[in-house]
N, C-alpha and C positions, 0 to 999 in steps of 0.2 A: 337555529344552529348557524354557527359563524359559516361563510362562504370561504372557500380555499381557493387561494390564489393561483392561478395556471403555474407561476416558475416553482410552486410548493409541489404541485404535482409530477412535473416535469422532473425523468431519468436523471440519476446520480451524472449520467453519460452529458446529457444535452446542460443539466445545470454549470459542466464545469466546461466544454464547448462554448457556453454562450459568456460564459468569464471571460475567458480566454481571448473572444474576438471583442469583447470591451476596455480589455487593457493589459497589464503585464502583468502575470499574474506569477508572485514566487513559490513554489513547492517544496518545500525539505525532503530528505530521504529520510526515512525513519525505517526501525528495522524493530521495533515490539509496540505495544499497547502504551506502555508511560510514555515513550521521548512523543506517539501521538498526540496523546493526551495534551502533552508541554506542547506543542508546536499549536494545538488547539486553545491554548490558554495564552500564548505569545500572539491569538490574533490570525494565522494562518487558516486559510480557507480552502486548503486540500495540501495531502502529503501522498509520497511516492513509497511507495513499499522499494527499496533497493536488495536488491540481489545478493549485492559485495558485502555493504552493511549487514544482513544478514546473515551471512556464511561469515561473516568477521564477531558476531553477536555467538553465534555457537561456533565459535572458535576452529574454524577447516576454511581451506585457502578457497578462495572464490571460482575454481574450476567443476565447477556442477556436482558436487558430490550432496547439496542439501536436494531433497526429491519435492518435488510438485507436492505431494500430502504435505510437509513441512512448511512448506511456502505458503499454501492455502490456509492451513491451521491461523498462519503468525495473522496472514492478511485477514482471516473473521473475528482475531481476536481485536483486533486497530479498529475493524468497523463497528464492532460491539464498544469499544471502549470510549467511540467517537462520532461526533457530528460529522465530521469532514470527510470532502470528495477523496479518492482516494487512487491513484495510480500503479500498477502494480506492472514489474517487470519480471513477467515469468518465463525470463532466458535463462533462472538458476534453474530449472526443471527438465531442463535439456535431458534427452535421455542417453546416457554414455554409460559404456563398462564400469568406469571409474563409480558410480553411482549402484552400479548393480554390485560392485565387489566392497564395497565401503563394507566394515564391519559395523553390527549396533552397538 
């Protein structure tokens, strides 16, 4: 049986950490499963789940009205759909009125 390499076992967390302190490392914002994909096939070696992008993706202004369930959904479909580390800003989650009165 092949032996696995410590940085293969090593946290999605510590793998993109230890990038990071080896050189500059660029992330795109992505906001579904393809533009990941594309940014996985251009060569990049983690992308940022964005917020704005996201709430710009289903069309509502970037003041917290997409809810955490929403955000979570987009962010398991990007890790399913991809190799790559993956940064996630779950400030669109925020809990406000505006979010609770949103119609579906």
């Amino acid at each position: 049986m092949p032996e696995i390499s410590a940085a293969s076992r090593a946290s999605p967390g510590r793998r993109l950490r230890e990038a990071w302190a080896t050189r500059t490392l660029p992330v795109p914002g992505v906001f579904n499963a393809l533009v990941a994909r594309l940014a996985q096939h251009l060569g990049f070696e983690a992308v940022y789940l964005s917020g704005a992008a996201l709430s710009a993706a289903a069309g509502v202004p970037d003041i917290g009205l997409l809810t955490l369930t929403e955000f979570v959904e987009e962010a398991r479909q990007i890790t399913a759909a991809t190799t790559l580390e993956d940064k996630r800003a779950a400030d669109v989650a925020k809990a406000c009125d505006l979010t609770a009165r949103r119609p579906s």
